[in-house]
C-alpha positions as CSV (number, residue, x, y, z in Angstrom):
1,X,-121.0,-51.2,87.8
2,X,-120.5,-53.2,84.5
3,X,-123.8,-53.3,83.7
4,X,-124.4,-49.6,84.3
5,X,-121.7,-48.9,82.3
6,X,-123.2,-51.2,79.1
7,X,-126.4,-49.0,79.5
8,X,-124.4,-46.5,79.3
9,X,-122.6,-47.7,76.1
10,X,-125.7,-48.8,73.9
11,X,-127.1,-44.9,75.2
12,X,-124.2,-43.4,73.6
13,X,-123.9,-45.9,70.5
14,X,-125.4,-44.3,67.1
15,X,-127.3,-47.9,66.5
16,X,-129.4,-47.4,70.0
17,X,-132.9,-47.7,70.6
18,X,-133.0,-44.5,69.7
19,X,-132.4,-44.9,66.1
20,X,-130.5,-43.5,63.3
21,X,-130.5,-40.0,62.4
22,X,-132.2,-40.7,59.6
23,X,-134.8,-42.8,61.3
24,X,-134.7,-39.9,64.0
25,X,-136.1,-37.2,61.5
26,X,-138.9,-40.2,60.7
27,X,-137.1,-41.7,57.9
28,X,-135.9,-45.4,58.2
29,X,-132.2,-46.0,57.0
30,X,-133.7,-48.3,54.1
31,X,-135.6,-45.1,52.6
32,X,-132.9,-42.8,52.9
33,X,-130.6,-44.6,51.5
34,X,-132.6,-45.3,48.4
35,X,-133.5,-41.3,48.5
36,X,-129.5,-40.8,48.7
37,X,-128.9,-43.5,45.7
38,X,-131.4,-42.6,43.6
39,X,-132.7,-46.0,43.7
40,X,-135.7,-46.6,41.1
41,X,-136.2,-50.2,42.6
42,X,-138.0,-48.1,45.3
43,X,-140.3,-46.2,42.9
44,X,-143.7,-46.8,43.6
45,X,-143.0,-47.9,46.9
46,X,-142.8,-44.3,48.4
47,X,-142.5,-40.6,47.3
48,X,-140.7,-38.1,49.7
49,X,-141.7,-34.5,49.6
50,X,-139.4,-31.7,50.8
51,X,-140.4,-29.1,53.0
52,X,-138.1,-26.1,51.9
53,X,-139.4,-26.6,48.4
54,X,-142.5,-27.9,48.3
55,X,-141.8,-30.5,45.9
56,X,-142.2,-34.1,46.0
57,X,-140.4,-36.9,43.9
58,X,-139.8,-40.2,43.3
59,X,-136.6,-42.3,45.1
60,X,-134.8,-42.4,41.6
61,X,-135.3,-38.6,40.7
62,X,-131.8,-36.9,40.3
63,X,-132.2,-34.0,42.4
64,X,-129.9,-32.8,44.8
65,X,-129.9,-34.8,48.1
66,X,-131.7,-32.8,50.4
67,X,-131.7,-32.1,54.0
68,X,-133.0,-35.2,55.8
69,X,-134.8,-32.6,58.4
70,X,-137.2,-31.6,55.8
71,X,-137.7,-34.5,54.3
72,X,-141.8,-36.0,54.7
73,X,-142.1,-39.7,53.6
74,X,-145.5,-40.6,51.9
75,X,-147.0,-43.8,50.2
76,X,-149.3,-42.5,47.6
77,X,-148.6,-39.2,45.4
78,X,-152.3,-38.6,46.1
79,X,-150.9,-37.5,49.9
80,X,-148.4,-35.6,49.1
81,X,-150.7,-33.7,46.8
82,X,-153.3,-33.5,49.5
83,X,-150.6,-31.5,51.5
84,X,-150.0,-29.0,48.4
85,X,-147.0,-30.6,47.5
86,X,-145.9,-29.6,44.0
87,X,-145.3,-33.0,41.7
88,X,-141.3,-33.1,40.4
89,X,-141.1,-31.6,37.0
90,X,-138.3,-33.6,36.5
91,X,-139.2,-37.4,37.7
92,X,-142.4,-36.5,37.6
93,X,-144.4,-38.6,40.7
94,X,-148.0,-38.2,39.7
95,X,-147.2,-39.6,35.7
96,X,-144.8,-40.2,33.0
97,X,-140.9,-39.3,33.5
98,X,-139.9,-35.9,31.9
99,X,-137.8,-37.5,28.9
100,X,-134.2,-35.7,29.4
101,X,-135.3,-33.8,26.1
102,X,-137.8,-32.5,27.3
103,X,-136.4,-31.4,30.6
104,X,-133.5,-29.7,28.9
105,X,-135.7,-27.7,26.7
106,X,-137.8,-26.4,29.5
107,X,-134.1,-25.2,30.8
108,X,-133.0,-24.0,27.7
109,X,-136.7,-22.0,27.3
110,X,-135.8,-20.5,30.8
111,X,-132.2,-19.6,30.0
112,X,-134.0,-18.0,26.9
113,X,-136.3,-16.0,28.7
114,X,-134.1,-15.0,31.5
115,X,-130.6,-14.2,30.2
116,X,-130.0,-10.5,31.7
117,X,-130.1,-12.5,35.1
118,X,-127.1,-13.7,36.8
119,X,-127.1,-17.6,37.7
120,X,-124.7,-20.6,38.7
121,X,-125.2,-23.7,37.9
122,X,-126.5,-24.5,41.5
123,X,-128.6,-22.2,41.2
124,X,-130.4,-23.7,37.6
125,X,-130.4,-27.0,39.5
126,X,-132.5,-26.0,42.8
127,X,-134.7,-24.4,40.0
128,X,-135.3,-27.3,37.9
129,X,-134.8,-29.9,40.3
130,X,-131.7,-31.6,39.4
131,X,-127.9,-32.4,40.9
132,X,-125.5,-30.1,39.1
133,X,-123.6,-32.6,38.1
134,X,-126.5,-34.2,36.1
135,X,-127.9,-31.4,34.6
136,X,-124.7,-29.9,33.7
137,X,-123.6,-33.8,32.1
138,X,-127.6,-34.2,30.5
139,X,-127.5,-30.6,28.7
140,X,-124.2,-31.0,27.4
141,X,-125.4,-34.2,25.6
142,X,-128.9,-33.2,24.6
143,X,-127.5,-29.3,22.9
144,X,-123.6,-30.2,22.5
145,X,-123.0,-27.1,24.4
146,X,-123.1,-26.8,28.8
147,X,-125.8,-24.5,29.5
148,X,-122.9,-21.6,30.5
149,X,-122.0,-21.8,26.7
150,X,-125.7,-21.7,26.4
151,X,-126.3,-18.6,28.1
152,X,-123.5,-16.5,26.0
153,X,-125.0,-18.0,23.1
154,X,-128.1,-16.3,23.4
155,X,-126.4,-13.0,24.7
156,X,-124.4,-12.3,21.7
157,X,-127.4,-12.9,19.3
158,X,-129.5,-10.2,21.6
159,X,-126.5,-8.3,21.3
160,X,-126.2,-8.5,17.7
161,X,-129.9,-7.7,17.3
162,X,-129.3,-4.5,19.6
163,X,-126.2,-3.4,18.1
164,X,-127.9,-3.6,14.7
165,X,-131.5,-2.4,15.5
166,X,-130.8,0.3,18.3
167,X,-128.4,3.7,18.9
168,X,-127.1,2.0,22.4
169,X,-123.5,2.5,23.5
170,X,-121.7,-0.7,23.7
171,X,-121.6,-0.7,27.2
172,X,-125.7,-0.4,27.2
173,X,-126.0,-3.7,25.0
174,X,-123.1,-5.1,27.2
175,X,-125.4,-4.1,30.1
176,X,-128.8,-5.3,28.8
177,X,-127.9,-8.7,28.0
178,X,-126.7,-9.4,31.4
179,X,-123.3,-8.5,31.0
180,X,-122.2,-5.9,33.5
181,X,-118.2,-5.5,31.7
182,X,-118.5,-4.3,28.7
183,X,-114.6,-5.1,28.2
184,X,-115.3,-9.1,29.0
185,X,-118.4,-8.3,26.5
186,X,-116.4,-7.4,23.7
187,X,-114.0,-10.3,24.3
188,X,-116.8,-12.7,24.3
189,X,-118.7,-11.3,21.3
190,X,-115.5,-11.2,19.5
191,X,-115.0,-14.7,20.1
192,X,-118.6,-15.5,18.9
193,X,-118.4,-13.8,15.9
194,X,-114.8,-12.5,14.8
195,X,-115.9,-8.8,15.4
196,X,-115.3,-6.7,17.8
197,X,-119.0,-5.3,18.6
198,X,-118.0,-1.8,16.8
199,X,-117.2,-3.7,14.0
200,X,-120.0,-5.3,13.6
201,X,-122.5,-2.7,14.2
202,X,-120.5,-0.8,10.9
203,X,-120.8,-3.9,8.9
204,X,-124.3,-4.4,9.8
205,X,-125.0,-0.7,8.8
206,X,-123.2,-0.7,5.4
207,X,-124.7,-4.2,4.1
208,X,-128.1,-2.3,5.3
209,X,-127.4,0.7,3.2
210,X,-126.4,-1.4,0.1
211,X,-129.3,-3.3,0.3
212,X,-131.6,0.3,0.3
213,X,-129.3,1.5,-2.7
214,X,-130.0,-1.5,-4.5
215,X,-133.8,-1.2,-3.6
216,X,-134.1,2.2,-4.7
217,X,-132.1,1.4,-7.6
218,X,-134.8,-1.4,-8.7
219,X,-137.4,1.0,-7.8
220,X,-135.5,4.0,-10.2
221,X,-135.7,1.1,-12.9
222,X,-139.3,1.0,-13.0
């Protein structure tokens, strides 16, 4: 009976010859725990690829921990590439690590190119392969601003240029600089510049038609 009952025990115990869970889904607990730690003593030791993605890193890269299930250990980046895994474009496995200046401006190029869309923060760390929490803290330093400031940033300079150049309503800038409230618009545009966005758009046309009375008047001269 006792000793049916110890087999029983070790079974049921997480430390069993059945392994971790970690060591279940093929990872040993010594790998996963440098994955989880971001531990760059283990760099060049092993790269680890995930599935869902189709990216593969180094142990120190600052990603998001991922899901142990689709996690794939390999030795040599070479493998991982042989399976059409994507290299990191943040620790970059297969060369050089992306300096965070570097990194940030591929963000910031991104943000530039895509500011009618709607994002979180969790969502511009899946994208460029970082935790949150580090991109967020890494942006801040590298452009003074968090990449939400960012994002307004370049919104009320598209929305100056529209208000300016074009015969939209304001809720039709508001609209196509990805802001769907045209009220929350004109409090953040007033904030950015001191002007409501009716304001400006009158400035904007009276210093234009001073500066054609004063180029006709040179011409008139002549």
């Amino acid at each position: 009976m006792t000793d049916r009952k110890g087999e029983t025990d070790r079974n049921d115990r997480p430390d069993a010859c059945t392994g971790s869970s970690a060591e279940v889904a093929g990872i040993s607990e010594e790998k996963w725990r440098a994955i989880v730690q971001n531990d760059s003593s283990y760099d060049g030791k092993f790269y680890y690829a995930v599935k869902t993605t189709g990216i593969f890193c180094r142990p120190s890269c600052k990603s998001r921990v991922p899901n142990k299930d689709h996690v794939k250990i390999f030795t040599y980046a070479e493998e991982a590439l042989s399976e059409g895994f994507r290299p990191c474009k943040r620790c970059k496995p297969d060369g050089m690590r992306l300096p965070d200046e570097e990194w940030v401006e591929q963000i910031a190029q991104w943000i530039e190119k895509n500011y009618t869309e709607a994002w979180t923060l969790d969502m511009l760390a899946d994208k460029f392969h970082g935790s949150p929490y580090h991109l967020q803290r890494t942006f801040k330093r590298v452009m003074k601003m968090s990449p939400a400031e960012y994002i307004q940033q370049v919104r009320i300079a598209k929305a100056m240029d529209d208000l300016a150049s074009t015969n939209k309503t304001i809720t039709e800038v508001a609209l196509a600089v990805g802001i769907p409230n045209a009220a929350h618009f004109a409090t953040l545009f007033h904030k950015r510049t001191g002007l409501t966005p009716t304001n400006y758009r009158q400035r904007t046309a009276l210093n234009a038609d001073i500066q054609q009375r004063r180029e006709d008047g040179g011409k008139d001269e002549r």
